[in-house]
Structures are given as structure tokens and as C-alpha cells.
N, C-alpha and C positions, 0 to 999 in steps of 0.2 A: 504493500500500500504506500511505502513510503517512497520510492519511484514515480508512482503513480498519479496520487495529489497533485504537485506543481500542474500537472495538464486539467485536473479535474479545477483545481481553481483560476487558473488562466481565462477558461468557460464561466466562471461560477462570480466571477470578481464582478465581470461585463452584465451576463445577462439572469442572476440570480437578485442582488442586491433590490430590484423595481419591484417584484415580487411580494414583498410583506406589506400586507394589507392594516393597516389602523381605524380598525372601530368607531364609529364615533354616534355616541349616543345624546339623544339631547338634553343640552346644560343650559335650556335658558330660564328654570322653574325650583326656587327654592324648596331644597328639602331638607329632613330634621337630623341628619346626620352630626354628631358631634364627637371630636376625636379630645380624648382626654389621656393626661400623662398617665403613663403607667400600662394603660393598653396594650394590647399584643395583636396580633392578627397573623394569621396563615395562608396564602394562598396558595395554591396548586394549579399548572399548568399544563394540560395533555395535548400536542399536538401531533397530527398527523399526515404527510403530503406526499402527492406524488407529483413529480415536474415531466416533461418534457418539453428538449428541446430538438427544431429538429428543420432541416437544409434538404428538398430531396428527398435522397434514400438514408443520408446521414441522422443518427440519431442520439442522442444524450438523453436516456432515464436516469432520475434519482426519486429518490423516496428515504424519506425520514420520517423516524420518530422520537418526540423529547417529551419528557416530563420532567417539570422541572417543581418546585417547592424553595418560595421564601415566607423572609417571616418579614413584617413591620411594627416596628417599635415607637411608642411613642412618647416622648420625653419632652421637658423645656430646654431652652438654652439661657443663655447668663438675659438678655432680655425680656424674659418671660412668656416669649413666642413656643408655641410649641414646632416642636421637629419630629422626626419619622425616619428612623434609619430602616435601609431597605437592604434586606442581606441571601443571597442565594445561596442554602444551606443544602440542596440535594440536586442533583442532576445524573438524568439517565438518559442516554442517546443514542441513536444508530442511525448509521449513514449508510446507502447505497447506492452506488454508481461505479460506471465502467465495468459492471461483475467485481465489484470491490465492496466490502464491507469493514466498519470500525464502527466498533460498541464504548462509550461510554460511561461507567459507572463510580461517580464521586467517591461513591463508599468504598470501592476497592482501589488498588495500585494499579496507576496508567503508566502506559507504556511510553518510555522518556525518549524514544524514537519518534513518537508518535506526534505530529506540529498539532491534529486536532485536538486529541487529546489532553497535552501539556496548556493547549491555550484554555480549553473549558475547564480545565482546574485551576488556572486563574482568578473564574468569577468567582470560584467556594469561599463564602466567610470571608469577604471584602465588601462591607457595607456601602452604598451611595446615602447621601444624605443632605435632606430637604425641610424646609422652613415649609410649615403652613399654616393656614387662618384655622379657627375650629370647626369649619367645615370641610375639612380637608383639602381648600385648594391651595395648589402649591405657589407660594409666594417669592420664594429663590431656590437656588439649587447651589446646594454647598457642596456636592462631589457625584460624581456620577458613577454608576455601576462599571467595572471596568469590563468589557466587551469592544469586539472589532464588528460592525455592518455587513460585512464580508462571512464573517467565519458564522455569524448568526444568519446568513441566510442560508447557506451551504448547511448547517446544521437542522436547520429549522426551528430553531429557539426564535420563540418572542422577546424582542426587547422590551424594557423597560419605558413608557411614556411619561420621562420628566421631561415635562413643559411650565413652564412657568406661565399661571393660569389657569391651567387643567387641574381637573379633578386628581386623586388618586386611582389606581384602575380600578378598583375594587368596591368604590362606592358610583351613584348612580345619580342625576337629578333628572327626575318625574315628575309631573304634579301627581303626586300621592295623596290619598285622602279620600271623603266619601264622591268627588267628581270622578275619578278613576274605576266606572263602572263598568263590567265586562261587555267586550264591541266597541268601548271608545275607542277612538282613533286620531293620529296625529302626525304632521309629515316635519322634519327636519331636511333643511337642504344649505350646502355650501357652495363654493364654486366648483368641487370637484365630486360632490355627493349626492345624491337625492335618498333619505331615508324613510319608510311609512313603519309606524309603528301601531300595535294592538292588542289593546289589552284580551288576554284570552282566558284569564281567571284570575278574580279577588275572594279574597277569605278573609278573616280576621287577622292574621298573623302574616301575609304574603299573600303578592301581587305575580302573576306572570305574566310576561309580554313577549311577542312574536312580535318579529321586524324582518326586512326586506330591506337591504339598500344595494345600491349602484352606483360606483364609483369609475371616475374615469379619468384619469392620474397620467399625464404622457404616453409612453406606446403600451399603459396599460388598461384595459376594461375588465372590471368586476362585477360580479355578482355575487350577493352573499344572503343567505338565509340564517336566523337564529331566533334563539326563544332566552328570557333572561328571568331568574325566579328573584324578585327583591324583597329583603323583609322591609313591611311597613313602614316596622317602627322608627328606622333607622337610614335606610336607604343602603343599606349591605347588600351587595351583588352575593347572593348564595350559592349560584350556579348561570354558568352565560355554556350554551351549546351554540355553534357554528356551524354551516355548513358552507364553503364561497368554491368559485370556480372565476380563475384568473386567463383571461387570454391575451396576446400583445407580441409584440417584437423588437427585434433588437440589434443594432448596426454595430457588427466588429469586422473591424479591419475593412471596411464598403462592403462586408458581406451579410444580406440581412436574412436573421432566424426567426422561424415563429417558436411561440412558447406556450406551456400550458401547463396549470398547475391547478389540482384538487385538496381542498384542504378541512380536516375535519380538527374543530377544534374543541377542548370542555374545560370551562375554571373552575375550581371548588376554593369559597371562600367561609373562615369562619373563624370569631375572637376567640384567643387563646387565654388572653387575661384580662380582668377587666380593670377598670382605671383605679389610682391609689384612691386613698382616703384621706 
């Protein structure tokens, strides 16, 4: 494998990186979410993809799978702002391409040969860390998760979205409450998005919504389907499923490739401690 790479990332540098898709759910409707010192939070990430690329007769499959698991912590700093270090504490991966396979697993000993390997144990237990309001949006960004664009698209790991502004991933704003009746409906759109949302079941303790958007990003067009279970109370994402399908292309060297990529995603989110006293 280790022959190998240089040519799989050569491909992978050019026409992989367009590829990851960012969610975007709509933030224009306060909700009760409120992040208190002491907190913990766990989230989980399963993704799953198969790419094609392909010239002719020539062709490049890969297919990945990552699960990955951090934790968010949440603390003051010397100004009494709260912060949120965000730390990726488990990682399990498999790549395949070229009829080539490398497996991933943080818990065990990587192979020091190995470029993908050595770089995703890198992210283990190197927190990023962010200033935010007590609604969890983030107000600066004091360090960032240490990852390369590159290596996280070839891998298929999701990065991390600190933006200053944005929400944390893991919470949600909805207008939540008794107007959030099952069949409401509601469209979010940007310059690169059109999203419809619906709610498709309320209870007293959690809401689900089904969404649709299309996204259409340079030489990429998306399609993505998903369902999102949020609790009430709080605006905690408990579970977001994905289903997208990415089409588009890509000019290396004046030679241009189409691409294609299926992607199934599932987050599990849920507190691990609750705030001090």
C-alpha cells in the first residue's frame, strides 16, 4: 500500500476534496438550548461512501468507512465566557481503492509505514477549542482540530464545522414548540442550497423532521435526503440519518473526469455530564 498511495492521492488531492457535503439546517428561529460549565457531551459519527471516478473505460472506485466518536466539554475561561473543547477520542477507518485496503483503528498500534494511518492518529486526544454564547454559537475559535482536507476526504471522515457564527453540530434551531405541529413545513435556501423541511412526528419529549435539500457548489450537484430526531427541551440533535448522492466533475491536467459519490451517513448525540452546581 505504501507504493501505492502517492498515485491514489495524486487522484484524491484534485478530485476528492469538492466532494464533502455540509448540512445546513435552518438557524434563523431561536431555540432553548443552553450550554452550561461543567457539561459533557458525546457525539458519534458513522459514515459510509462509495466514489467513482471515471474517463472512458478508465476507472477509480473507492469506498470508505469511518466512525469516529468525540467528546465536548464545556468550561469558562479567565473572562467568564464559556468554551467547548472538542476532542476526537476514537477512530475507526477503512479505505479502498486501487484493490488496496488500510484499516484504521485508534485503539490499536498503527502501522508507522503507514502516511494514512500515522496522520489519523494525529487527531486522537488533540482538542480544538472555541469561545461560545450560551447558546452554543460559536463566537471565536481559539484552535482548530488538527486535520488535513485532503486526507479527510480520501478517508471519508467529516470534519469538524468551526465557523465563527454557526451553531455547534450537535444542536439545532427550529421553531420548536406547540406551532411545530406534525405536516408543518418550511423551506431554507442560500445561494448554493434550497432546503424543505417536515415535521413528521411530535411527542412530548421529541420532535422528528424529514428534509430534502439540493445543493449546487461548483462542478458539484447534490442531492440529499435525511430525517433529524431533536429533543424538545433543549434543541439536542439525538440522531440526524443521511442519505445524499453527489454528481460533478473535475479538470486535471485539461483532462476532465466525471465523479460520483453515494453516501450514507448517522450521528448519535447525547450528555454525558450535566453542568456543575
Amino acid at each position: 500500500m505504501k507504493n501505492t498511495l502517492p498515485n491514489i492521492k495524486y487522484y484524491l488531492t484534485h478530485l476528492l476534496a469538492f466532494f464533502a457535503i455540509q448540512l445546513s439546517i435552518a438557524q434563523t428561529v431561536h431555540h432553548e438550548f443552553k450550554l452550561k460549565k461543567g457539561e459533557e457531551y458525546q457525539r458519534q459519527v458513522l459514515i459510509r461512501s462509495n466514489s467513482l471516478l471515471q474517463r472512458g473505460s478508465q476507472k477509480l472506485s473507492l469506498s470508505t468507512y469511518s466512525d469516529v466518536t468525540k467528546v465536548y466539554k464545556v468550561n469558562s475561561d479567565n473572562n467568564g465566557r464559556e468554551t467547548v473543547s472538542i476532542t476526537v477520542n476514537k477512530i475507526l477507518d477503512s479505505v479502498n481503492a486501487l484493490g488496496q485496503k488500510v484499516v484504521f483503528d485508534s485503539e490499536k498500534r498503527p502501522d508507522p509505514n503507514s502516511y494514512i494511518q500515522m496522520s489519523l492518529l494525529q487527531m486522537i486526544g488533540r482538542p480544538a477549542l472555541v469561545s461560545v454564547d450560551e447558546d452554543g454559537k460559536i463566537l471565536s475559535i481559539q484552535k482548530q482540530l488538527p486535520s488535513d482536507d485532503t486526507l479527510l476526504a480520501f478517508t471519508g471522515i467529516q470534519g469538524e464545522n468551526l465557523v465563527r457564527g454557526n451553531s455547534l453540530d450537535f444542536t439545532i434551531d427550529i421553531p420548536l414548540g406547540p406551532t411545530l405541529k406534525k405536516g408543518y413545513s418550511w423551506t431554507d435556501s442560500t445561494t448554493t442550497t434550497v432546503s424543505k423541511f417536515t415535521v413528521y412526528a411530535v411527542n412530548s419529549r421529541t420532535t422528528t423532521i424529514t428534509y430534502s435539500t439540493t445543493e449546487l457548489s461548483g462542478n458539484l450537484n447534490s442531492r440529499i435526503n435525511g430525517v433529524v430526531l431533536v429533543d424538545n427541551g433543549t434543541g439536542l440533535i439525538l440522531k440526524r440519518s443521511t442519505q445524499s448522492v453527489s454528481t460533478g466533475y473535475e479538470l486535471v491536467k485539461g483532462v476532465i473526469y466525471t465523479a460520483t459519490r453515494r453516501t450514507a451517513t448517522t450521528e448519535l448525540c447525547y450528555k454525558v455530564t450535566v453542568a456543575d452546581r
